[in-house]
C-alpha positions in Angstrom: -4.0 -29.5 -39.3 -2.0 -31.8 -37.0 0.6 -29.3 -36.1 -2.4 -26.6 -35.6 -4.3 -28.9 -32.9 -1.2 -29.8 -31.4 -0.2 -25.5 -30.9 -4.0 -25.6 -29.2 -3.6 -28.0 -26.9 0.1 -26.6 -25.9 -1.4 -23.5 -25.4 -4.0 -24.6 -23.2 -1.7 -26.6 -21.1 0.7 -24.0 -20.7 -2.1 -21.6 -19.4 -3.2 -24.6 -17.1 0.0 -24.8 -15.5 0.3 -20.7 -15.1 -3.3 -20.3 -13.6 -2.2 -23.8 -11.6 0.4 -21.8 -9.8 -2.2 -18.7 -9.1 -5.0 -20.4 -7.9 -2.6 -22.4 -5.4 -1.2 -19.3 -4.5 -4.8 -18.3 -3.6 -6.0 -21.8 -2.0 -3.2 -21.8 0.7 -4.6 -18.6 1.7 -7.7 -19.8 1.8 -8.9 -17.7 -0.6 -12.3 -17.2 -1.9 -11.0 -17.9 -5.2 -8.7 -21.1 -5.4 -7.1 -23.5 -7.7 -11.0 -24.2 -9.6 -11.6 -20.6 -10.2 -8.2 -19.6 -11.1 -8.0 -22.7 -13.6 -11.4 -22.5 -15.0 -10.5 -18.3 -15.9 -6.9 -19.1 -17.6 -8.1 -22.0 -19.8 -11.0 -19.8 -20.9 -9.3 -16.7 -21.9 -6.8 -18.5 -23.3 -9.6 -20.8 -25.5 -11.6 -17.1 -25.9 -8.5 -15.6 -27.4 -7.4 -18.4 -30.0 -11.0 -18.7 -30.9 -10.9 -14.7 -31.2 -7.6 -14.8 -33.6 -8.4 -17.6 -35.3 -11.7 -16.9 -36.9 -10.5 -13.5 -37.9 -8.4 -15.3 -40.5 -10.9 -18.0 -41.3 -13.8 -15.3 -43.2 -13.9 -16.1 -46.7 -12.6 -12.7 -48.5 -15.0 -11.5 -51.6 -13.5 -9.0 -54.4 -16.2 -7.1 -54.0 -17.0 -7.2 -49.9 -14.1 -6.0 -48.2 -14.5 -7.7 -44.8 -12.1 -6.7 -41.3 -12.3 -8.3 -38.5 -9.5 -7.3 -35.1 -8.3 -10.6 -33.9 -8.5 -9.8 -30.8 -12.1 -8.1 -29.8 -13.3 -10.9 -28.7 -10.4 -11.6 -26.2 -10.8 -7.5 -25.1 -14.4 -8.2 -23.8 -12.8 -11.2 -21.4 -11.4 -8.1 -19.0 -14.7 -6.4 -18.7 -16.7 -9.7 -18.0 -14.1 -10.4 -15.8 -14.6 -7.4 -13.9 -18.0 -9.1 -12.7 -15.9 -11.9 -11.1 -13.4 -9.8 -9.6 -16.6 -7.4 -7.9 -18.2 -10.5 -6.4 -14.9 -11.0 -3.9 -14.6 -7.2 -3.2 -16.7 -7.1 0.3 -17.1 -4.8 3.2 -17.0 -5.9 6.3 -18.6 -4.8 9.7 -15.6 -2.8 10.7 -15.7 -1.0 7.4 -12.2 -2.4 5.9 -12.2 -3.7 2.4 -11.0 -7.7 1.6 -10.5 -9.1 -1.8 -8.9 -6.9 -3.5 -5.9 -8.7 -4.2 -8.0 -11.7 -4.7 -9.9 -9.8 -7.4 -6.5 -9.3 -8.9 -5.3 -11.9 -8.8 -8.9 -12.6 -11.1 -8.1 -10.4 -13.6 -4.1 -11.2 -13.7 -5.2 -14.9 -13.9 -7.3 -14.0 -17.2 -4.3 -11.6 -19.0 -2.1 -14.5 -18.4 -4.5 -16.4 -20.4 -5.0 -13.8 -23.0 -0.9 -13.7 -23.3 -0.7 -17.8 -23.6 -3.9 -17.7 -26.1 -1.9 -14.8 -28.5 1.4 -16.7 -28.3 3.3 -14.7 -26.0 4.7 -17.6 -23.7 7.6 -16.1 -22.1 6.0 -13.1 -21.0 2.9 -15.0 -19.8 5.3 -17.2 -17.6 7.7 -13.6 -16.8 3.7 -12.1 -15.7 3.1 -15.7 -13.3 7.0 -15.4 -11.6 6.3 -11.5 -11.3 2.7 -11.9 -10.3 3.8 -14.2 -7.3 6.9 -12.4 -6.2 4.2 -9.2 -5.9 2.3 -10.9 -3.3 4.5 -13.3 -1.6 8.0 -11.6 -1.5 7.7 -7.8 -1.8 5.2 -7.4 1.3 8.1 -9.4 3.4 10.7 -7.5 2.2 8.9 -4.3 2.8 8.2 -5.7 6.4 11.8 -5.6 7.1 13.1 -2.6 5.3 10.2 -0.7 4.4 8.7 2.5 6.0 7.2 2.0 9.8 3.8 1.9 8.6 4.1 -0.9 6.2 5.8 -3.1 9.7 2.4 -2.4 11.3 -1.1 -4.2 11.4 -4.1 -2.7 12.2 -6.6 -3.7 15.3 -10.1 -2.8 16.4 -10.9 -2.5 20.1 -13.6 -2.2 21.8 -13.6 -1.3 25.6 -16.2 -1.3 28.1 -14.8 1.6 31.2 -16.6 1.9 34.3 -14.7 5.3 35.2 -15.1 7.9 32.6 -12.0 9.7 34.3 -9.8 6.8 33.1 -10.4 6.9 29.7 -7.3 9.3 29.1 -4.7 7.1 31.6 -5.9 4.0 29.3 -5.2 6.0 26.4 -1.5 6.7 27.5 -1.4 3.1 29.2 -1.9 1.9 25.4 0.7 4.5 24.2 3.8 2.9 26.6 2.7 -0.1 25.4 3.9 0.6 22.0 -0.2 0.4 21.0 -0.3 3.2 18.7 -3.6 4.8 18.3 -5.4 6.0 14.8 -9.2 6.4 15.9 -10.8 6.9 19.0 -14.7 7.1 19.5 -16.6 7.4 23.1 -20.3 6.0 23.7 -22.0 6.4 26.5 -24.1 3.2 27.7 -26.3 2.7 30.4 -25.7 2.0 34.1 -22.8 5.0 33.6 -20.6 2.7 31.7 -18.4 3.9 28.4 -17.9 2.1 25.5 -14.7 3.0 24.0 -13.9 2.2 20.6 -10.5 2.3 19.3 -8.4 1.7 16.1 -4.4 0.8 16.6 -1.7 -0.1 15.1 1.3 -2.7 16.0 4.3 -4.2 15.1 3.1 -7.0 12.7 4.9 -9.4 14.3 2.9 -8.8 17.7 0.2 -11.5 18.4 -3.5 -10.2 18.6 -3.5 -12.1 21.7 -0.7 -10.4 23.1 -2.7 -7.2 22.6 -5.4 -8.4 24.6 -3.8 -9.8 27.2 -2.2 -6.7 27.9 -5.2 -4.0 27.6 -7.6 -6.4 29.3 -5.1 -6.4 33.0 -5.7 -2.2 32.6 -7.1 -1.6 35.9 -10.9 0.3 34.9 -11.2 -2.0 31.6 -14.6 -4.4 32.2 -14.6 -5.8 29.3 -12.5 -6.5 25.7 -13.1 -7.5 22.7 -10.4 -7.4 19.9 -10.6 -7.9 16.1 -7.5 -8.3 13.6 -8.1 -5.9 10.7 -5.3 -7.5 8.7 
């Protein structure tokens, strides 16, 4: 009974330490879901899924009741209550991008590690972490440098206010020699003959969103910026 505790309370440390190194990963992000979150889901699954292998073993068998029980149902219905978690960080913002997607991943990788640790499958739960990490740490750096053009580039919203109606197009190619790459371009009119011009770019990801600013708002005809980082 000793030995049995004792392979518990590995388990559950071992999944402690994984989901450590997740929710960190998270928190200096500044995540909506840290270090608690990502701890609190590990240790869980991992608790769900001994409890959900053990008591499979542990119903008394009758000659004449022949009882089944899968070892792991219990730990199956983690995913899908998970998936509740994982929703509630998925918003929509104002400029109609998505954020928290790879924080809801992150969710539900942060409950199969648990699930893996729980079943006894410690190397490939710690393999899942390393990989897990080098996914969204390393691979979006290295793709930054060799990857295709459009995975070097961030997206920006503008929003300009043009006095001259006539200039709209001359901003348009200003922008263009700027190495401001346009994706969406939509024309209001306001009142007092002014022209709200809103525009979606792209840039070199290394280029400051204050760089872009300072460089549309000298475009003689611009009255007014404002600039948001969609990235």
């Amino acid at each position: 009974m000793f030995g049995f505790e004792m392979e518990i309370l590995i388990k559950l440390g071992i999944t402690a330490f994984l989901g450590l190194i997740i929710g960190l990963e998270r928190e200096l992000k500044r995540k909506p879901v840290g270090l608690k979150t990502s701890l609190v889901i590990s240790i869980v699954s991992c608790l769900l899924t001994i409890v959900s292998i053990e008591s499979a073993y542990m119903v008394p068998s009758r000659d004449d009741i022949n009882i089944t029980m899968d070892p792991l149902r219990l730990a199956a219905q983690i995913i899908s209550g998970i998936g509740f978690l994982g929703a509630g960080v998925i918003l929509r913002r104002g400029n109609d991008s998505i954020s928290g997607l790879t924080t809801a991943a992150m969710i539900w990788g942060a409950a199969g590690i648990g699930i893996a640790v729980g079943a006894g499958f410690y190397l490939e739960a710690a393999v899942g972490v390393a990989l897990l990490i080098i996914s969204v740490e390393i691979v979006p750096i290295i793709m930054g440098v060799i990857g295709p053009r459009q995975l070097r580039e961030k997206e920006i919203k503008l929003q300009l206010n043009v006095k001259d109606k006539n200039r709209i197009v001359e901003i348009i190619n200003y922008l263009k020699d700027e190495k401001i790459s346009l994706k969406h371009l939509r024309i209001k009119d306001l009142n007092d003959d002014d022209h709200l011009v809103q525009l979606r770019v792209t840039v070199n990801y290394k280029r400051l969103t204050t760089d872009v600013y300072y460089t549309v708002s000298k475009i003689e005809g611009v009255r007014g910026v404002e600039i948001e980082s969609i990235d």
